[in-house]
Kinemage of the C-alpha trace (Angstrom):
@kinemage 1
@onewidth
@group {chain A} dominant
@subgroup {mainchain}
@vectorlist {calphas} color= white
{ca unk a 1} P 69.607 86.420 98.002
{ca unk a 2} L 67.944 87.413 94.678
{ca unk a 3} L 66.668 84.036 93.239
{ca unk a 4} L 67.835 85.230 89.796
{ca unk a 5} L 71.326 85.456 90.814
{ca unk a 6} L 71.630 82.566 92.533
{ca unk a 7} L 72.901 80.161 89.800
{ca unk a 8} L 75.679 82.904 88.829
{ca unk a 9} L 78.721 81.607 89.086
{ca unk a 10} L 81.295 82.314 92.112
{ca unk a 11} L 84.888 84.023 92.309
{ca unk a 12} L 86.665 83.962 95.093
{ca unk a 13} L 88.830 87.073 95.964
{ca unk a 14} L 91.043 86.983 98.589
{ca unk a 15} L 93.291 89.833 100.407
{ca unk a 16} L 94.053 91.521 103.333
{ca unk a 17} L 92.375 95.025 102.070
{ca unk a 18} L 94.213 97.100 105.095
{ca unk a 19} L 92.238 99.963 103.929
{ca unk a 20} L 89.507 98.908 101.120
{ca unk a 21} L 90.665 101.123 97.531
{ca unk a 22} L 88.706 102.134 94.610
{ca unk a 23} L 90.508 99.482 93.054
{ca unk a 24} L 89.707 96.868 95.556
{ca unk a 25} L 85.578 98.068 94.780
{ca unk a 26} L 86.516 98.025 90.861
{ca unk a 27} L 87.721 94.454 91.253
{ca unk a 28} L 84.451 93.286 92.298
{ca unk a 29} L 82.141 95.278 90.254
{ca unk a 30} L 84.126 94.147 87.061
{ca unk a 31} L 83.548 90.306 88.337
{ca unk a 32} L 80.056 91.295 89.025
{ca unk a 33} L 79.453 92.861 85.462
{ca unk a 34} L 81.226 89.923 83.847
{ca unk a 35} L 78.163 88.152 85.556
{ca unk a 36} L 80.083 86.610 88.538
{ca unk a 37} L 79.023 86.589 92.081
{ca unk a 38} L 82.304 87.320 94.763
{ca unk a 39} L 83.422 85.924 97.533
{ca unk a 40} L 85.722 88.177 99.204
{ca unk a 41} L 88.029 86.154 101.718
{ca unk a 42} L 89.084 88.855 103.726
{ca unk a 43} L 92.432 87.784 106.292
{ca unk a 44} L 91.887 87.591 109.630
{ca unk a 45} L 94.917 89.476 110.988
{ca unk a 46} L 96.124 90.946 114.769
{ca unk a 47} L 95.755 95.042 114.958
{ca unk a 48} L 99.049 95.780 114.192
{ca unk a 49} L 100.788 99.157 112.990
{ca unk a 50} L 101.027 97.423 109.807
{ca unk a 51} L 97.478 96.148 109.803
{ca unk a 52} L 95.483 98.291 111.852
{ca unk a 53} L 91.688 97.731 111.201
{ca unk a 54} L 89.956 94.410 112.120
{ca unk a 55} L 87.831 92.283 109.863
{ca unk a 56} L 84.745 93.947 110.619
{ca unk a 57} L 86.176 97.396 109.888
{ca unk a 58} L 87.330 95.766 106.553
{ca unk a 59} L 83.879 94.578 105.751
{ca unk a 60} L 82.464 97.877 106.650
{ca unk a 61} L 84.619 99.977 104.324
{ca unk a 62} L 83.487 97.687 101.489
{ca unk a 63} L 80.006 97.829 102.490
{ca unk a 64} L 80.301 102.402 102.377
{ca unk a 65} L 80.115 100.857 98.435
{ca unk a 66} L 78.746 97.174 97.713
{ca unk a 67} L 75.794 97.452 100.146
{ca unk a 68} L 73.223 97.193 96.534
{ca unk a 69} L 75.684 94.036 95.600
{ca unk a 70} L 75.471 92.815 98.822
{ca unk a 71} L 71.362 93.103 99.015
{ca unk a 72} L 71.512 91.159 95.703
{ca unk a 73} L 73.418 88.345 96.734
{ca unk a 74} L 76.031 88.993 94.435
{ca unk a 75} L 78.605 89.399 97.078
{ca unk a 76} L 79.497 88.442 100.710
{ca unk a 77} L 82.298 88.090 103.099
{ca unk a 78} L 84.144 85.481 104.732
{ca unk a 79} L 87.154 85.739 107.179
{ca unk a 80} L 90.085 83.399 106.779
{ca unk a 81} L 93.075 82.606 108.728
{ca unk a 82} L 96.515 84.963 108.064
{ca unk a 83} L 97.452 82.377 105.239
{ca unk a 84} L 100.838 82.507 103.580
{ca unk a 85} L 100.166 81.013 100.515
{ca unk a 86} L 97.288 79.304 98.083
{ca unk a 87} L 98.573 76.172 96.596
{ca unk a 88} L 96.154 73.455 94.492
{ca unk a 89} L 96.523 70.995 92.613
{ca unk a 90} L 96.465 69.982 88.820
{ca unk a 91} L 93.183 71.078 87.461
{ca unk a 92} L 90.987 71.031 90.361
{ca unk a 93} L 88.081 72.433 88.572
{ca unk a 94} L 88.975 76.003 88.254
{ca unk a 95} L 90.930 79.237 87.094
{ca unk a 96} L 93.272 81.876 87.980
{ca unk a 97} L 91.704 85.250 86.667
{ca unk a 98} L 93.073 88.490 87.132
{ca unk a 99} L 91.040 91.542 86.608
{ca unk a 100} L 92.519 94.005 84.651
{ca unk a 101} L 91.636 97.496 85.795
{ca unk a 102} L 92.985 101.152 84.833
{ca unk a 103} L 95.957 101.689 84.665
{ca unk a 104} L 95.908 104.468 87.505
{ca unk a 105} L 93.688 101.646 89.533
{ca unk a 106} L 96.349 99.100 88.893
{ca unk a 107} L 99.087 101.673 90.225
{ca unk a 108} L 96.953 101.644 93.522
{ca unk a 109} L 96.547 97.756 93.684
{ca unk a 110} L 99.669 96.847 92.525
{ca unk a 111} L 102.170 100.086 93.258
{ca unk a 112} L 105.540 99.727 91.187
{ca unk a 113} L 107.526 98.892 94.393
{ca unk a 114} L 105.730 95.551 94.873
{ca unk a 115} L 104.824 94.677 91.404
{ca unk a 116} L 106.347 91.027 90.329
{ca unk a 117} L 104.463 89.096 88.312
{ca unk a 118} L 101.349 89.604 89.367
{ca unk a 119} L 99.411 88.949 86.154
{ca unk a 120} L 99.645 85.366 85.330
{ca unk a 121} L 97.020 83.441 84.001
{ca unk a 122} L 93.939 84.906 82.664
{ca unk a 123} L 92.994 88.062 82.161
{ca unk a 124} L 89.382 89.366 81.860
């Protein structure tokens, strides 16, 4: 790791990234530019029709654009069980963020079909 990015703080950004976007890449060059090294908790989920590339595809398609971020130390990759759900606690030290992109980035991310809520807490 780059010694001068090692006391950057850390994001965490988990997903399942069946097929890394633009968006997905925008999402951690934002955190990266707002001086944030990532995390990104990528699921570990069975080849399925539904999900069909592994982990290490996953990490590959983000690496076709991060490799220079990656080099840096400003992000890695971690696998994680299939989780359900992220629950904590009262103020266990940190935020929620979420990254506002484009609005044609969003559309990708977040296509009108699925969209809830998905923009609670703070936005940067």
């Amino acid at each position: 790791m780059n010694d001068e990015n090692a006391d950057k703080p850390v994001v965490l950004f988990p997903g399942l990234f069946q097929g890394v976007t633009d968006a997905h890449v925008a999402m951690v060059r934002v955190a990266v530019e707002h001086g944030h090294r990532v995390c990104v908790a990528i699921r570990d989920t069975k080849k399925t029709e539904d999900t069909p590339f592994t982990y290490e595809e996953r990490v590959g398609m983000f690496l076709k654009h991060l490799r220079e971020e990656l080099d840096d130390g400003l992000v890695w990759f971690i696998k994680i069980p299939d989780i359900v759900a992220i629950i904590y606690g009262h103020n266990v030290g940190w935020k929620q963020t979420c990254l506002r992109l484009s609005d044609e980035l969003e559309a990708v991310v977040y296509p009108p079909a699925k969209r809830k809520n998905h923009f609670l807490g703070e936005h940067i």
